[in-house]
ROVO-651068 format. One record per atom (N, C-alpha, C): atom name; y, z, x. Coordinates in steps of 0.05 Angstrom, whole numbers, plus 5000, padded with zeros to 4 digits. Example, Ala and Ser with C-alpha at 12.3 -4.5 7.8 and 13.67 -1.06 7.14 Angstrom:
<rofis>
  atom  north    up  east
     N   4886  5156  5264
    CA   4910  5156  5246
     C   4934  5156  5264
     N   4955  5142  5257
    CA   4979  5143  5273
     C   5001  5157  5258
</rofis>
This chain:
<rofis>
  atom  north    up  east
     N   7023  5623  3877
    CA   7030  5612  3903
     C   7051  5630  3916
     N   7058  5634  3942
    CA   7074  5652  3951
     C   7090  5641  3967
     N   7116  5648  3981
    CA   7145  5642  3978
     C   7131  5614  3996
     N   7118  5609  4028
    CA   7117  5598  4042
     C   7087  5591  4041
     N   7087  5553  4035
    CA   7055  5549  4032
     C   7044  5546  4060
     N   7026  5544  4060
    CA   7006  5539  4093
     C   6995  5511  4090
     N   6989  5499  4069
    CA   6974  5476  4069
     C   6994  5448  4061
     N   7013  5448  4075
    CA   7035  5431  4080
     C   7031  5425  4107
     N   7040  5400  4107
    CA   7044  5393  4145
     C   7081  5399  4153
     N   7078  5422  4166
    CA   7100  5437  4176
     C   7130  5416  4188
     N   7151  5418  4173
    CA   7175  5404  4195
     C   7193  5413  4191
     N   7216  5409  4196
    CA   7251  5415  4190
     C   7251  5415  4164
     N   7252  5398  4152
    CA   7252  5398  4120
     C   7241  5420  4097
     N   7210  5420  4113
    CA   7200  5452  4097
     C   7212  5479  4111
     N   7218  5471  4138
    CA   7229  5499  4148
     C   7253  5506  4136
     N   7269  5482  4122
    CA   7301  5494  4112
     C   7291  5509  4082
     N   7269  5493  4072
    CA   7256  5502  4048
     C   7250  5530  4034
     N   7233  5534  4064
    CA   7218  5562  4066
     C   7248  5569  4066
     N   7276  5570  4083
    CA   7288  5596  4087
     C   7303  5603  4066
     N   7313  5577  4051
    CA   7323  5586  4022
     C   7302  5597  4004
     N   7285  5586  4002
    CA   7266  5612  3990
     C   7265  5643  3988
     N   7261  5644  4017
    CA   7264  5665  4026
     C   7283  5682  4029
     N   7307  5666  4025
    CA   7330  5685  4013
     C   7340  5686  3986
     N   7324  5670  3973
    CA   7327  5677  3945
     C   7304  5705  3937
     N   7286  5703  3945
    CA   7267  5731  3947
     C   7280  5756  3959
     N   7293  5749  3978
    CA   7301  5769  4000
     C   7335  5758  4005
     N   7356  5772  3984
    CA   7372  5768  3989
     C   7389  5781  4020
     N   7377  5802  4029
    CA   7390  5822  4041
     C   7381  5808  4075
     N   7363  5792  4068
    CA   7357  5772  4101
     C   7386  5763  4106
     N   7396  5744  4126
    CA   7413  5736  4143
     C   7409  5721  4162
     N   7405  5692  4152
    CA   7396  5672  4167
     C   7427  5656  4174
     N   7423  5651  4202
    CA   7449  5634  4214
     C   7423  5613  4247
     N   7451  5595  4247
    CA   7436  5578  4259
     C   7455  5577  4288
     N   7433  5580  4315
    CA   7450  5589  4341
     C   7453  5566  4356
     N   7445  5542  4344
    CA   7452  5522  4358
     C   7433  5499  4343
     N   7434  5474  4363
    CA   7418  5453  4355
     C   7392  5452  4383
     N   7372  5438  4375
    CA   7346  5427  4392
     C   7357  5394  4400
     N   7344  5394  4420
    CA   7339  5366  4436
     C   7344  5340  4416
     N   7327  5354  4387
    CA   7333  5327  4366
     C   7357  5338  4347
     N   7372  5346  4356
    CA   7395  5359  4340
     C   7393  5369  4316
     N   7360  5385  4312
    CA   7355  5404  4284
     C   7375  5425  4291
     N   7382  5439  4269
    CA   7380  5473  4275
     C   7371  5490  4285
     N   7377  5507  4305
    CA   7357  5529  4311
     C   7372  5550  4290
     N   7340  5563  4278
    CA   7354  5591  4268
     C   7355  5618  4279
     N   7362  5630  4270
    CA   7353  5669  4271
     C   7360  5679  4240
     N   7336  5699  4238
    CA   7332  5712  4218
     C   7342  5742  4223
     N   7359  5753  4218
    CA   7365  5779  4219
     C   7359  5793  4191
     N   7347  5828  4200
    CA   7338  5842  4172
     C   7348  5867  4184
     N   7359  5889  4173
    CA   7351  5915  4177
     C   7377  5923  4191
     N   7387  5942  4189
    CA   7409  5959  4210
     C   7396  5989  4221
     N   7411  5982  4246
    CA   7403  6005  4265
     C   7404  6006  4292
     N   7397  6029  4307
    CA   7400  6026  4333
     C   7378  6018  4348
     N   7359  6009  4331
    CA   7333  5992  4349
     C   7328  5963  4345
     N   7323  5950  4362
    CA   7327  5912  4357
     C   7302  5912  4374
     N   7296  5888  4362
    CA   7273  5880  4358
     C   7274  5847  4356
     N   7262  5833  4383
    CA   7266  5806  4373
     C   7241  5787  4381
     N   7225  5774  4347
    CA   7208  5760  4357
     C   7211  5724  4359
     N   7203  5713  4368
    CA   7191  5682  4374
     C   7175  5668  4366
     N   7182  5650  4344
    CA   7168  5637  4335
     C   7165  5607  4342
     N   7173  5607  4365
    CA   7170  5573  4374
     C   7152  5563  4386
     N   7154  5537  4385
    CA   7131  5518  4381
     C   7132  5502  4412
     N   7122  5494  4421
    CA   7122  5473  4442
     C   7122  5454  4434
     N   7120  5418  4429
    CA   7115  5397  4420
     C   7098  5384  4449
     N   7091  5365  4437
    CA   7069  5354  4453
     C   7083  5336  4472
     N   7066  5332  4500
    CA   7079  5318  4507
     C   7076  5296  4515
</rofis>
């Protein structure tokens, strides 16, 4: 099985899951959290890599409405 499953039903709970995972695999990641959402989760950012080029992707979700 690999660090983050797919056949889970996705929420806050597995997302804190996945990121300690993922920094136990990947100590050299740098996860901090830039604020809170509407339901007062965490928002995160994942930082990797040094240098003079940035690069920033989006992984967010809409919720239904």
């Amino acid at each position: 099985m690999g660090i983050v499953s797919t056949n889970v039903s996705y929420n806050s709970n597995v997302l804190r899951q996945n990121l300690s995972s993922l920094l136990r695999a990947y100590p050299f990641l740098n996860v901090q959290t830039v604020g809170n959402s509407v339901l007062g989760k965490p928002i995160y950012v994942i930082k990797l890599g040094r240098g003079p080029r940035k690069v920033f992707y989006s992984g967010s979700i809409h919720a239904k409405g």
